[in-house]
N, C-alpha and C positions, 0 to 999 in steps of 0.2 A: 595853605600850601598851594603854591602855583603848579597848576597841571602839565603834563611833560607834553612839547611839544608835537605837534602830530606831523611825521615824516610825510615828506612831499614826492610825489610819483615822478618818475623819470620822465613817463610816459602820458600825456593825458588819453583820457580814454574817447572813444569817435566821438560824442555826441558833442563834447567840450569843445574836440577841434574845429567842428561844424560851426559851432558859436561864435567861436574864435574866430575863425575864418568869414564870417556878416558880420562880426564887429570892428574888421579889417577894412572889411572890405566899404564899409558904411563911412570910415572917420576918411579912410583914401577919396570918397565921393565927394565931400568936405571940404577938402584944400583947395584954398587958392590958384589958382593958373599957375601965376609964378613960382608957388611953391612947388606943385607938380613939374610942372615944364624944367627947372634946375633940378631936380630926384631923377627923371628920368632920363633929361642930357646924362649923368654920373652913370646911370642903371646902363645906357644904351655902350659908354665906355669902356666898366667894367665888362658887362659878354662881350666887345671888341677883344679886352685883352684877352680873354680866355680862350676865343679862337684863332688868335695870330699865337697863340701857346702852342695850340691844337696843331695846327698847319706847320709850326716851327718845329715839334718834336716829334708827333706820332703819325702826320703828313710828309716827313721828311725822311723816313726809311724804308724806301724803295727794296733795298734787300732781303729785309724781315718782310716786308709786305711779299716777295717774291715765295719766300720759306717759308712763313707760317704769315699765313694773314688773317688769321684769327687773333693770332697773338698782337699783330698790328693793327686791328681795330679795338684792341683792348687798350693799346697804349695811346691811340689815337682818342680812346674815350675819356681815360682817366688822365690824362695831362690836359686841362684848358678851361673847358666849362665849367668845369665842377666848379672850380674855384673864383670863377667870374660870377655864378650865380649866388655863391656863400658871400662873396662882398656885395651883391644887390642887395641881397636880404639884410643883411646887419647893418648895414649903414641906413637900411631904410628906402632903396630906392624904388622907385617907380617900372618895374617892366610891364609893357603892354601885355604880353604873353598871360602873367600870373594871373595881372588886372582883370585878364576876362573870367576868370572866375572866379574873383573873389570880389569886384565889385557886382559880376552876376548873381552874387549868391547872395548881398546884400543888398538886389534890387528882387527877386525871388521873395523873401522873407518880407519885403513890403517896407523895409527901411531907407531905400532912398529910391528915389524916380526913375526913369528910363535917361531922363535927357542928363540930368548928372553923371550917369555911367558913360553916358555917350561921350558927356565933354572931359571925362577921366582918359574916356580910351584913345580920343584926338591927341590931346595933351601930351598925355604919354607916350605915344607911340611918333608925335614931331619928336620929342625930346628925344626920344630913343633914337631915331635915325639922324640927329643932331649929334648925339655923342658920340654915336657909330663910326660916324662920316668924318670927325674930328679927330679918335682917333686913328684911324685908319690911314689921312692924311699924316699924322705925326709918326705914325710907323714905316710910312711909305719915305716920309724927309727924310728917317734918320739914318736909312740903308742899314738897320741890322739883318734884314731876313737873309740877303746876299744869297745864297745857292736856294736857301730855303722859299724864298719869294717864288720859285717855280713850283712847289710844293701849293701855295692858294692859289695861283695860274689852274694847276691841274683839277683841284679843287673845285674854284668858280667856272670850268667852261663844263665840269660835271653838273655842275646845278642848275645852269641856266641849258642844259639840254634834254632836261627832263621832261614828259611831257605836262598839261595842264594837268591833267588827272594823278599825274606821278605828283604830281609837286603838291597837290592839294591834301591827296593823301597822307602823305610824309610828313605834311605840316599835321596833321589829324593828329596823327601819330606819337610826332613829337610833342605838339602841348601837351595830349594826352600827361605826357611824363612828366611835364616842364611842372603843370600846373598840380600834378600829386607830389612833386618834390618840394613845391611853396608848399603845400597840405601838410604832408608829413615833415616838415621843417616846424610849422607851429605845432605842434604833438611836443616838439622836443623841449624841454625846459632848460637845457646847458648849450653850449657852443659846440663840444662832441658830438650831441648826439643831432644837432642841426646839419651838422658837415656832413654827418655816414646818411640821415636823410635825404643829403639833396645827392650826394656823391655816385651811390646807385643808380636810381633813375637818368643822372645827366650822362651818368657815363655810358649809359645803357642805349640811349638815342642816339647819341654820336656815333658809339660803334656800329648798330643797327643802319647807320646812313641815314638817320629822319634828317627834317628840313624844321628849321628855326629861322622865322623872319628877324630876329634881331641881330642873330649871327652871323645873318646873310647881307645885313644893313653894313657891316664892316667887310666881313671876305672879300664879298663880289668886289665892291666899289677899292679893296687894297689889291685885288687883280691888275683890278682897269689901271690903275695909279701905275701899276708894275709891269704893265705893256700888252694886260691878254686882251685877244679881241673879242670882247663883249661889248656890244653895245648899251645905250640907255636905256633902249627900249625892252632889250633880252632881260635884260638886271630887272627892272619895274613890272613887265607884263609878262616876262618867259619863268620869273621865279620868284619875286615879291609875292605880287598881287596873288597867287594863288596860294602859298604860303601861307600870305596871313587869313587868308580864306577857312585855310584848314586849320589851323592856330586858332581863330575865333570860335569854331563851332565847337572843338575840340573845351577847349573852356568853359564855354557858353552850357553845353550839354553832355557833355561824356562828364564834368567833373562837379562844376556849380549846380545841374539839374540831376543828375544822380544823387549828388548827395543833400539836396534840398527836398526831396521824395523822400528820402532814407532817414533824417534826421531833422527836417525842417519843421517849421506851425505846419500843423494840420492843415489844408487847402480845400477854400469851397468849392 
């Protein structure tokens, strides 16, 4: 008599995710250039589109923001990212952001080297700002934003006026979320419960005002396309560079080193 099937949990439980998450992050260390550099161009795309969403819908009502701007950083949260980061994931693609902690947590555990992580996180993070830049350009050709284009105007001259410390912070901030939303995304076993995983956290930083370098790889640069005056060097050294500053360590230790302490091999 064949024994009855054993039901499968919705939810895996933390130490699995942990696993999970160095055995991710071990086979991403793995790939090819080529294969990274094309996951990541898509990866860098995808969050373009979801913050030309962002800027089109919940950037774009000035009124509500006036009345209630709670309720207009909610709508700002939940229309764009969310849904740019559910197509990274599913399709597989490469974001820098996640990478830092999940190829850190499969260099922690002693499964792959420093300098593969490093050429994961180059790779990744051209390609990201490859597809960033690509889309951005094709959004900027196509003249949909029309009134809403002043909406990432106002947007990108807020981000590059922040200061080093603001911006590094925010970025802290944000992976912080970015990279427990890939976390608790692998927990999930269905396509539901991947989407309400990443959907909280992403919508929670956007409304929050954190700063995401990859989101920033498309805004700023569909700004400049659309006439604000930001320069090169404001975009790369007023709000990149410190960004992805805080983005890396935000990964690196608040997510992959926490929970390689918490759940990882025993350490001499």
């Amino acid at each position: 008599m064949n024994a009855a099937p054993q039901p499968v949990s919705a939810v895996k439980l933390p130490p699995a995710v942990f696993e999970q998450s160095v055995a991710l992050g071990t086979a991403k260390c793995g790939y090819p250039i080529k294969k990274t550099f094309v996951l990541s161009f898509t990866a860098g795309a995808y969050i373009g589109f979801g913050i030309v969403l962002a800027s089109m819908v919940g950037g774009s009502v000035p009124a509500l923001k006036t009345a209630n701007l709670g309720l207009q950083r909610i709508v700002l949260g939940a229309f764009g990212l969310p849904f740019g980061l559910l197509m990274t994931l599913i399709s597989g693609g490469e974001l820098f952001t996640g990478n830092t902690a999940l190829c850190s947590a499969a260099w922690m555990e002693g499964k792959v080297s420093l300098p593969s992580v490093l050429k994961n996180w180059v790779v990744s993070y051209g390609g990201n700002l490859a597809g960033s830049l690509f889309l951005a350009f094709l959004v900027a050709s196509s003249g949909v934003c029309g009134g809403a284009g002043a909406a990432a105007v106002t947007m990108a001259n807020a981000k590059v006026s922040l200061t080093f410390a603001q911006a590094f912070t925010r970025g802290l901030l944000c992976n912080w979320l970015v990279c427990m939303a890939v976390y608790m995304a692998g927990a999930a076993n269905d396509l539901a419960g991947k989407a309400v995983a990443i959907w909280f956290p992403i919508s929670a930083f956007v409304a929050m005002g954190f700063e995401h370098s990859i989101a920033n790889m498309a805004l700023i640069p569909l700004a400049m396309m659309l006439g604000a005056p930001i320069s090169l060097s404001s975009f790369l050294f007023g709000n990149l560079l410190p960004v992805t500053l805080g983005n890396m360590v935000a990964g690196l230790v608040l997510v992959a080193g926490m929970h390689s302490v918490a759940f990882g091999a025993p350490k001499e």
